[in-house]
DRENPA-3360 file (N, C-alpha, C; in nm, 2 decimals, always signed):
BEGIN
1 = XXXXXXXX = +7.64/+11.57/+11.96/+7.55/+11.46/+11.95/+7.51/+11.42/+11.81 ~ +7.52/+11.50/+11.75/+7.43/+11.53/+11.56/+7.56/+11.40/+11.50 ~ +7.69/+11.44/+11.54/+7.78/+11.43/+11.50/+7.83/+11.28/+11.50 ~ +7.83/+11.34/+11.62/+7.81/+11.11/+11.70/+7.75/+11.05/+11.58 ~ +7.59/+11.06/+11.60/+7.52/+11.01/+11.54/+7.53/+11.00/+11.36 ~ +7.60/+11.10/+11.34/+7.62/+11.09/+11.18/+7.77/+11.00/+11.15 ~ +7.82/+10.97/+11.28/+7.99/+10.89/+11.23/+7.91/+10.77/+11.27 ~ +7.84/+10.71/+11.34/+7.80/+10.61/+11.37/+7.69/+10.55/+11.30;
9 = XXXXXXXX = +7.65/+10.63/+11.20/+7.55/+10.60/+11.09/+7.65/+10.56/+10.96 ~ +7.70/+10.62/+10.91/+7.84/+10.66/+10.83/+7.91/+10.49/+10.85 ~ +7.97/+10.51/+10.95/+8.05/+10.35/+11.03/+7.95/+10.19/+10.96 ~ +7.85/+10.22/+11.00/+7.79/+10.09/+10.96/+7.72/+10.07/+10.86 ~ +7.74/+10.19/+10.74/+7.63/+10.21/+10.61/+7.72/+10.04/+10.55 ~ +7.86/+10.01/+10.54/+7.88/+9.87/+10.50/+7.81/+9.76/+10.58 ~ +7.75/+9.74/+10.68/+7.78/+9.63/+10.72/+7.56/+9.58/+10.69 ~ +7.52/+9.74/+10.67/+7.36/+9.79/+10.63/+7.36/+9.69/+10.49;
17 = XXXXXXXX = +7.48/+9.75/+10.41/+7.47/+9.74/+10.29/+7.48/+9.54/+10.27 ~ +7.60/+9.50/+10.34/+7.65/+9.33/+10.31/+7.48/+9.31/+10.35 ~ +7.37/+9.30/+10.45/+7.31/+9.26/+10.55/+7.16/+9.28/+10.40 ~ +7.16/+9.34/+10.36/+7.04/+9.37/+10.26/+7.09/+9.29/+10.11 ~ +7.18/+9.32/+10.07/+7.23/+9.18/+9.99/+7.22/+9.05/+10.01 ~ +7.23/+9.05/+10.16/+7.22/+8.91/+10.19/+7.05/+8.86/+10.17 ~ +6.98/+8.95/+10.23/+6.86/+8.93/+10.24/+6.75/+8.96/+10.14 ~ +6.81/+8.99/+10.03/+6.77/+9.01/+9.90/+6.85/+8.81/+9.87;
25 = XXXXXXXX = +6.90/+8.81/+9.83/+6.95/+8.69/+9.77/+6.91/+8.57/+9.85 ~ +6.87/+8.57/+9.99/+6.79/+8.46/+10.05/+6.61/+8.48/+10.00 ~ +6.58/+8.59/+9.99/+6.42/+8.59/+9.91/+6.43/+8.58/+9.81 ~ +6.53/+8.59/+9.74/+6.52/+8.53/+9.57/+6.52/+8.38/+9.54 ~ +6.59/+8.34/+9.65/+6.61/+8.17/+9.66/+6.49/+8.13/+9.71 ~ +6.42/+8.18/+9.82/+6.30/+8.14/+9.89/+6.19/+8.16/+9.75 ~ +6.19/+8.24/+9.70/+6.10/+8.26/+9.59/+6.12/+8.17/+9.49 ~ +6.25/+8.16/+9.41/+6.27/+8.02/+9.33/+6.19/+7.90/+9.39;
33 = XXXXXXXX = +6.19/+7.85/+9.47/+6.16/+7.78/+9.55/+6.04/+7.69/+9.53 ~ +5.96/+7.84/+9.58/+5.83/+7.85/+9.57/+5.75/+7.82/+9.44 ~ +5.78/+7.96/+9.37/+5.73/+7.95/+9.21/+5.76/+7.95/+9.13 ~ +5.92/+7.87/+9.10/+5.96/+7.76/+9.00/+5.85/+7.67/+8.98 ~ +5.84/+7.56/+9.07/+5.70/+7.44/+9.07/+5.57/+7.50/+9.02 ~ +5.52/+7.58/+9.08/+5.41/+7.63/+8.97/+5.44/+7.69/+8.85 ~ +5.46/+7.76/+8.85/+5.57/+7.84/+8.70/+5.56/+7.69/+8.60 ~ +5.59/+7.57/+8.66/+5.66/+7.45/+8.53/+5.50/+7.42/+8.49;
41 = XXXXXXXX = +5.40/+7.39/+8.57/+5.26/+7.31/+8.58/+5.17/+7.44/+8.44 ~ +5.23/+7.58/+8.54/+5.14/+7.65/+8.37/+5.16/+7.66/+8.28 ~ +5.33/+7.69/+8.30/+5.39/+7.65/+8.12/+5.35/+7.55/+8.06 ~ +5.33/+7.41/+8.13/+5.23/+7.27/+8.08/+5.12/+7.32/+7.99 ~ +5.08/+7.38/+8.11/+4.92/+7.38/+8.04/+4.93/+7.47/+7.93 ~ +4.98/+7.56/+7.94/+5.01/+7.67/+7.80/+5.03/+7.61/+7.68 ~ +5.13/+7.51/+7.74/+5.22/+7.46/+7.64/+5.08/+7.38/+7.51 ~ +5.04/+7.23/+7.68/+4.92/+7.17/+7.57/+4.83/+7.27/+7.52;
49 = XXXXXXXX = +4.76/+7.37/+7.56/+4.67/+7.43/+7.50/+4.70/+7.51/+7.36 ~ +4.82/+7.51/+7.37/+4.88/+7.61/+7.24/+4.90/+7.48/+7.09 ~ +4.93/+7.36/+7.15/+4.93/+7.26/+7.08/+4.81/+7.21/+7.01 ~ +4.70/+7.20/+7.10/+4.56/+7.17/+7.04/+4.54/+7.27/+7.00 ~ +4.51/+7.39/+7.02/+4.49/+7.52/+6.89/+4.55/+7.52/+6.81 ~ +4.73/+7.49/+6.78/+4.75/+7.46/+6.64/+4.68/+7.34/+6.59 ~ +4.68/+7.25/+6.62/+4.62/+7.09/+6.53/+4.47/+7.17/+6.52 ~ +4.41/+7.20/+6.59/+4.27/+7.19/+6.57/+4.25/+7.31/+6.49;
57 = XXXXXXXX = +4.27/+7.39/+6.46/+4.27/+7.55/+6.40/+4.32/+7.56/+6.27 ~ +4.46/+7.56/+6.32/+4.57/+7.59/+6.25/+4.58/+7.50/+6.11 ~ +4.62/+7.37/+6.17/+4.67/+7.29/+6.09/+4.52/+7.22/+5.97 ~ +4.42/+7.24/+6.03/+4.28/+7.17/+6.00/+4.21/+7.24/+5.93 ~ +4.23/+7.40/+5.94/+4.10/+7.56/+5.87/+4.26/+7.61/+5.79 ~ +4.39/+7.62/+5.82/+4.41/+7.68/+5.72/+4.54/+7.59/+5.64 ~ +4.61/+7.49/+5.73/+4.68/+7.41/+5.63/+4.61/+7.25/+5.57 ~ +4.54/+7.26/+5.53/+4.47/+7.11/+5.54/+4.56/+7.02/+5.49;
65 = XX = +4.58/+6.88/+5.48/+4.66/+6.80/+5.45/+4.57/+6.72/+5.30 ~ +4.48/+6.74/+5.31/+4.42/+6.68/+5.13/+4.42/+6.80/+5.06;
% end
C-alpha cells in the first residue's frame, strides 16, 4: 500500500511541478496588473516631491543663482 502510494506520488511530482509554475506566473500577471497602476501614481508623487525639494532647498539655500 506504502508503495502504491509512493509510485503514485513519484508519477505526478511533473504534472505538481508544470501546475505550480503555471500558477505562480498567472499571480505574477494578476499582480502586474494590479500594482503597476498604483506603483506609476507614487512614483508621480515622489517624483514631484523630490523636484520641489530640490528647487526649493537645494537649488535656493545651497546653489543660489546671484
Amino acid at each position: 500500500m506504502i508503495q502504491y502510494l509512493w509510485f503514485k506520488l513519484n508519477e505526478r511530482k511533473g504534472e505538481l511541478g508544470i501546475g505550480t509554475i503555471i500558477s505562480v506566473a498567472i499571480a505574477i500577471i494578476v499582480a502586474g496588473f494590479v500594482l503597476i497602476p498604483g506603483m506609476r501614481g507614487f512614483a508621480q508623487t515622489v517624483m514631484n516631491s523630490m523636484d520641489s525639494w530640490w528647487q526649493n532647498t537645494i537649488e535656493s539655500s545651497i546653489f543660489p543663482s546671484s
